[in-house]
Residue frames as a rotation matrix with the C-alpha (Angstrom) as fourth column:
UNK 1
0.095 -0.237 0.967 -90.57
-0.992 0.062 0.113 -46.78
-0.087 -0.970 -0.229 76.77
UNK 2
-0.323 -0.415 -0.851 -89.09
-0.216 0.907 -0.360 -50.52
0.921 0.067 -0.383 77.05
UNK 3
0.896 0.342 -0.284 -90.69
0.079 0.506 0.859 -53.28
0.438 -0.792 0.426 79.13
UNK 4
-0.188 -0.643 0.743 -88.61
-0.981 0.088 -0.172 -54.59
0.046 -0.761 -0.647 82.31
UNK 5
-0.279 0.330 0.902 -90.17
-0.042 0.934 -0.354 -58.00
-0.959 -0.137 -0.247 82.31
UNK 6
-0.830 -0.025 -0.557 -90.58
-0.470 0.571 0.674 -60.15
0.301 0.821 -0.486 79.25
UNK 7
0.115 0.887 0.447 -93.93
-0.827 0.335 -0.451 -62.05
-0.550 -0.318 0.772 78.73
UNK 8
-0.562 0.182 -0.807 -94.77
-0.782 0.204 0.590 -65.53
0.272 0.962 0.028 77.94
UNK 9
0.528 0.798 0.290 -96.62
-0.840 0.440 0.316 -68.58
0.125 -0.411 0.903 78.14
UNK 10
-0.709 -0.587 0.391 -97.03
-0.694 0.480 -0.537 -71.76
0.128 -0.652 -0.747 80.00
UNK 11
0.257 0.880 -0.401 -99.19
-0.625 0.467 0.626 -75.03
0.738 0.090 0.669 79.69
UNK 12
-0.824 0.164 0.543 -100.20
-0.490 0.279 -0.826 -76.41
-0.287 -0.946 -0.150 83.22
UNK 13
-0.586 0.703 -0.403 -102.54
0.569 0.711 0.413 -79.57
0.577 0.012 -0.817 83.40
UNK 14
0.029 0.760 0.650 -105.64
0.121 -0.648 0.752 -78.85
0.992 0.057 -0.111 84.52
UNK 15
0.525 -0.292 -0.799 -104.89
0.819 0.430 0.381 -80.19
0.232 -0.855 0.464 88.21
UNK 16
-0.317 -0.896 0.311 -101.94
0.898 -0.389 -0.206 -77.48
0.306 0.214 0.928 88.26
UNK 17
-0.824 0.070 0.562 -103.73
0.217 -0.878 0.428 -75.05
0.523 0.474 0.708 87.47
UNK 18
0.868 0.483 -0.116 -106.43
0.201 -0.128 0.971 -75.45
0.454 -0.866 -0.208 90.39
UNK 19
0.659 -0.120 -0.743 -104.27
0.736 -0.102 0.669 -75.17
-0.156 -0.988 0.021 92.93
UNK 20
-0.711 -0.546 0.443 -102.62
0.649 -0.752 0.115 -72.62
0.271 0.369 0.889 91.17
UNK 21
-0.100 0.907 0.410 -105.59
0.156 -0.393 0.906 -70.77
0.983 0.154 -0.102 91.62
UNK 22
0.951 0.303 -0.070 -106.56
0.136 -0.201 0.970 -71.56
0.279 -0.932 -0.232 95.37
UNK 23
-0.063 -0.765 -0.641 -102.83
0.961 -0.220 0.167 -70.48
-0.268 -0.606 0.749 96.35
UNK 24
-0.621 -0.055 0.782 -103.49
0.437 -0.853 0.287 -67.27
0.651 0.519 0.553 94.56
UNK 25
-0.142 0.958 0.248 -106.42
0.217 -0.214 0.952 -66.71
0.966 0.189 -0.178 95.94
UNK 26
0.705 0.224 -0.673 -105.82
0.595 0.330 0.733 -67.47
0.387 -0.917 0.099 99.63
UNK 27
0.080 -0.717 -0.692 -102.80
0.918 -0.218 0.331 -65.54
-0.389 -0.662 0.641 99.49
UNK 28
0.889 0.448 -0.095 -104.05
0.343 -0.789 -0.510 -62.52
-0.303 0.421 -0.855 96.99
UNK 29
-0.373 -0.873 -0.314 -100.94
-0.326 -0.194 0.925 -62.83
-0.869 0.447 -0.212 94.90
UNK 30
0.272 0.224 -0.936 -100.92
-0.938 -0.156 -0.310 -62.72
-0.215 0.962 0.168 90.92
UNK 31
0.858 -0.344 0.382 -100.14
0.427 0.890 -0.158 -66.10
-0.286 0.299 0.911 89.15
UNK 32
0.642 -0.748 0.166 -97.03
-0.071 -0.273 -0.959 -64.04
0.763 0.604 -0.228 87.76
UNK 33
0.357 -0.532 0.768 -95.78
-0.900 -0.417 0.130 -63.53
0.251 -0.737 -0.628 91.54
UNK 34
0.957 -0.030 0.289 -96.40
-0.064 0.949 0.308 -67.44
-0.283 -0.313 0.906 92.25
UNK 35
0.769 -0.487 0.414 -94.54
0.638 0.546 -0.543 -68.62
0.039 0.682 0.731 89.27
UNK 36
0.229 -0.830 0.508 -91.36
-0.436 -0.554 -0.709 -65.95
0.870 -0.059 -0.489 90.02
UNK 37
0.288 -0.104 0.952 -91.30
-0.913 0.270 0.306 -66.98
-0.289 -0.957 -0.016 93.84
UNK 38
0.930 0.009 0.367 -91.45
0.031 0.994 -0.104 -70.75
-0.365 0.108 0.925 92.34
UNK 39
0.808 -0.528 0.261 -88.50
-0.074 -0.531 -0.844 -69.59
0.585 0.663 -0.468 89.77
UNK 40
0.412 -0.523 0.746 -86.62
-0.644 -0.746 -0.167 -68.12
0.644 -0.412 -0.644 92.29
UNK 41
0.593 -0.204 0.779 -86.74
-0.511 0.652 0.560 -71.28
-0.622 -0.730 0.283 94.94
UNK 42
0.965 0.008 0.260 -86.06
0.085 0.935 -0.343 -73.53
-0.247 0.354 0.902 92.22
UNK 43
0.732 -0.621 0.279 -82.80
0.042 -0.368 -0.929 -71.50
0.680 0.692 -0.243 90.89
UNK 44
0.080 -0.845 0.529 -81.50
-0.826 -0.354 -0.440 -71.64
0.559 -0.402 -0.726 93.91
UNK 45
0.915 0.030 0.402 -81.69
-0.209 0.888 0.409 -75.66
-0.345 -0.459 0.819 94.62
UNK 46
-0.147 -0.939 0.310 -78.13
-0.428 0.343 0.836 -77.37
-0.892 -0.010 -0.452 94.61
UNK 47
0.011 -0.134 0.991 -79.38
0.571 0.815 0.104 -79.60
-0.821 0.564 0.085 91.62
UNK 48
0.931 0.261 0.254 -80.02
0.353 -0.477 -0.805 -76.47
-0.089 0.839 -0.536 89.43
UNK 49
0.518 -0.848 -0.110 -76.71
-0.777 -0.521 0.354 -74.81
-0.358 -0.098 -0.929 90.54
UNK 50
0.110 -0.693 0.712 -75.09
-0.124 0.701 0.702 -77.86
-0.986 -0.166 -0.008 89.78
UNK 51
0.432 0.228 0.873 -76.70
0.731 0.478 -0.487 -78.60
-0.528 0.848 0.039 86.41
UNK 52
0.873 0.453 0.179 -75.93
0.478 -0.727 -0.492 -74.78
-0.093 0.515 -0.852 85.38
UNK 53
0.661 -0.740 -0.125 -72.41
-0.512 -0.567 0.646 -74.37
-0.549 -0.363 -0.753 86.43
């Protein structure tokens, strides 16, 4: 059986990585959801579309 989703890593100062944490937490979402949702916003800002097109 073949994944759907690809894994890897990611170094986040420590700072980051708190409030990475208490946004998880408060909202009871995985750090994988965050960091897709983040993804997702960011792919669709005008400066990425620009840069990418």
């Amino acid at each position: 059986m073949s994944r759907t989703t690809s894994i890897f890593s990611v170094s986040l100062p420590p700072e980051m990585l708190e409030e990475l944490e208490q946004v998880r937490k408060v909202e009871r979402r995985t750090r994988s959801e965050l960091i897709r949702e983040a993804l997702r916003r960011y792919f669709r800002t005008d400066a990425f579309t620009r840069s990418a097109g």
